[in-house]
N, C-alpha and C positions, 0 to 999 in steps of 0.2 A: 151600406156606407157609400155616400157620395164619392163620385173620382177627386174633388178637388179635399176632402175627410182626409181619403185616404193617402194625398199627397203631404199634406199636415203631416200627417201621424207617422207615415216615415220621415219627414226633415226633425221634428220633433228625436225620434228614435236615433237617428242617424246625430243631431247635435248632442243626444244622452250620452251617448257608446262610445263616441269620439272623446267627450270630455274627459269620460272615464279610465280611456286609452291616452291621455296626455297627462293626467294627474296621478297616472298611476295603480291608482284601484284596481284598472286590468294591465297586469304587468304582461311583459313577451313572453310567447305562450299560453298564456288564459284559452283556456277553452270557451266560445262564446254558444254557448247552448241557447238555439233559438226560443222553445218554451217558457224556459228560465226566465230568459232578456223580456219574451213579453209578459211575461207573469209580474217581473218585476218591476215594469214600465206601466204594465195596466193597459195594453194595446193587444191586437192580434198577432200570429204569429207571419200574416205579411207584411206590416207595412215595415216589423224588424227585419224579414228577409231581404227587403231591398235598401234598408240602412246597412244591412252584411255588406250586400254585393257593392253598394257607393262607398264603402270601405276600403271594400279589395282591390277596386280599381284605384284609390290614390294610395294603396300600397301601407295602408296602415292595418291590415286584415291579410292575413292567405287562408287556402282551402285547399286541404286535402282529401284523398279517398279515404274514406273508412274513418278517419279524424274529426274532419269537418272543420269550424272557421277556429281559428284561434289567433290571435293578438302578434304581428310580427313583431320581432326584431330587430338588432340594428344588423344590417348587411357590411361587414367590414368594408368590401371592395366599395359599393355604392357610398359608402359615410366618408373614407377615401378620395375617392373620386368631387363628392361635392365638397369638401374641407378645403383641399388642394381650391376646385376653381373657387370657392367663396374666400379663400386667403389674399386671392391676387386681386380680383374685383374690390372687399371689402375695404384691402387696404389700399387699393386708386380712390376709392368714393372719400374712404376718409382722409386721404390727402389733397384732395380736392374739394374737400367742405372745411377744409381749418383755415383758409380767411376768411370764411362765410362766419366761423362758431366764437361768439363772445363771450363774455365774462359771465353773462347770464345761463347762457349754455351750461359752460362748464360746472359752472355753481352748482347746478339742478344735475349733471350726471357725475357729480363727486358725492350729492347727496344719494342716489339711487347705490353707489360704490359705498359708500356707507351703510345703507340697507342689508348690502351681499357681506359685508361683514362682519354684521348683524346675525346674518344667519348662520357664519361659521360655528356659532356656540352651541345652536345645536339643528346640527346643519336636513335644510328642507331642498332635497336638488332641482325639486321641482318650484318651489318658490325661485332657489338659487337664479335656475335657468329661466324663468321668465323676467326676474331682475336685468339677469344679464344682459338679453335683449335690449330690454327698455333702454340701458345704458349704452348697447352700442349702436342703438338709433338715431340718439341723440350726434352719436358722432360721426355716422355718414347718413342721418339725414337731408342736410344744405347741398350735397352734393348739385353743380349747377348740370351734370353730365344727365339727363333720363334716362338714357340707354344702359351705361352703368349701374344705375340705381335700379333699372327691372331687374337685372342681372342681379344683383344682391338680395330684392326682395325676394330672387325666386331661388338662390341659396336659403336662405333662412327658411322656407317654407318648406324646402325637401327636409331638411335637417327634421322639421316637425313630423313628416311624414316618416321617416327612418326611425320614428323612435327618441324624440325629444332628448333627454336626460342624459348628457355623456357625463355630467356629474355625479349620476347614480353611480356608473360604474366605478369613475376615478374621481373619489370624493377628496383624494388629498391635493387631486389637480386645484381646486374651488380657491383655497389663499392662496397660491400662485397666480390665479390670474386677479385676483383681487388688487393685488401689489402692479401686476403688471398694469390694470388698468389705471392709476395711480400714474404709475411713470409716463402712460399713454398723456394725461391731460396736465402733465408737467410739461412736455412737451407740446401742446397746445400753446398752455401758459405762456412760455416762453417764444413763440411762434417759430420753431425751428424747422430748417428746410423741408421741401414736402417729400423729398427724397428719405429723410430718416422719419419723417412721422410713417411713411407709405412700408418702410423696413420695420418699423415696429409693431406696427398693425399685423402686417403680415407675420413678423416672428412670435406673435400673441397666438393669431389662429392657430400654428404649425406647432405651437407648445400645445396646444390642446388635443389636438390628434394623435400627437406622438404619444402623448400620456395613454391615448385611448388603444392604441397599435402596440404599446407594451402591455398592458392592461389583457388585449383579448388573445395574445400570443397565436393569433393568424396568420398563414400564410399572406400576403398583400403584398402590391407594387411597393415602391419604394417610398420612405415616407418625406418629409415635405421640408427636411434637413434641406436640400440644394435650393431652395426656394428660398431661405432666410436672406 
């Protein structure tokens, strides 16, 4: 096999296993049996080995002795940690993109809030959560800050690497924020100061967490109540 084959064949491998690891199929915990993965990918058992190890380093895989790779988790303290700084950053960006976001904006992320529930009837968290996304990009998108807005792209990105789906866990959270995103682009609507678009943004992220910090009955810093 050629070196540039066998470069294919783990990004190939590595885009399989990942997908798999965010839609679910391998849930936290999965045992990722190299054999298996290539038997059932139709590759060798290297070019999976190094789709493992480009796993483990962005934290979507760990490895133990005597175990071996299996599918992380969400890290309460880590998911903590990035909630907190993406509640303060997310809700600057989108106080700072709501004279940029018009009528056309809002139309198209009332339509995607539509979509999310849509799915409450019979609820997909992984649908859910990529809905959701789409929906709060739309509203700090315009952000005119870039510096900001790397700051939130690379919120959202951990969030994916921690283990995607806080709606898997707390699926009753899912129409709460439905509703909440609702009051979020009434507030748009209305072009209300950026001070309370920036408070409600941020008390949206911090209702999400909290749901998730009672949910996994962790020990953890404190949660994101002094923040609202």
């Amino acid at each position: 096999m050629s070196v540039q084959g066998a470069a294919s064949k783990s990004e190939q491998a590595y885009a399989a296993i990942k997908d798999k690891i965010l839609n679910g199929d391998y849930s936290p915990g999965y045992r990722l049996v190299l054999a298996k993965l290539a038997d059932d990918l139709g590759f060798s058992v290297v070019p999976v080995r190094e789709a493992i190890r480009r796993l483990e380093a962005e934290s979507f895989v760990t490895f133990e002795r005597n175990v071996g790779a299996t599918v992380a988790g969400i890290d309460p303290t880590e998911y903590l940690y990035t909630m907190q700084t993406l509640s303060i950053v997310e809700g600057a960006a989108t106080a700072l993109s709501a004279p940029l976001i018009g009528a056309a904006d809002i139309a198209r992320a009332r339509a995607i809030n539509t979509r999310m529930r849509e799915c409450l009837v019979d609820f997909d968290p992984v649908r859910f959560t990529e809905l959701n996304a789409a929906f709060h990009s739309v509203l700090f998108e315009s952000c005119p800050n870039p510096h900001i807005l790397d700051l939130v792209h690379r919120g959202w990105n951990r969030l994916k690497a921690l283990r995607s789906s806080t709606f898997s866990y707390v699926p009753g959270r899912a129409r709460e924020s439905v509703a909440e995103h609702e009051a979020l682009l009434v507030l748009l609507e209305n072009h209300a100061p950026a001070e309370t678009i920036e408070r409600a943004a941020r008390a949206h992220r911090a209702a999400t967490l909290d749901a998730y910090l009672a949910h996994s009955r962790h020990d953890a810093p404190a949660s994101l109540s002094g923040l609202n």
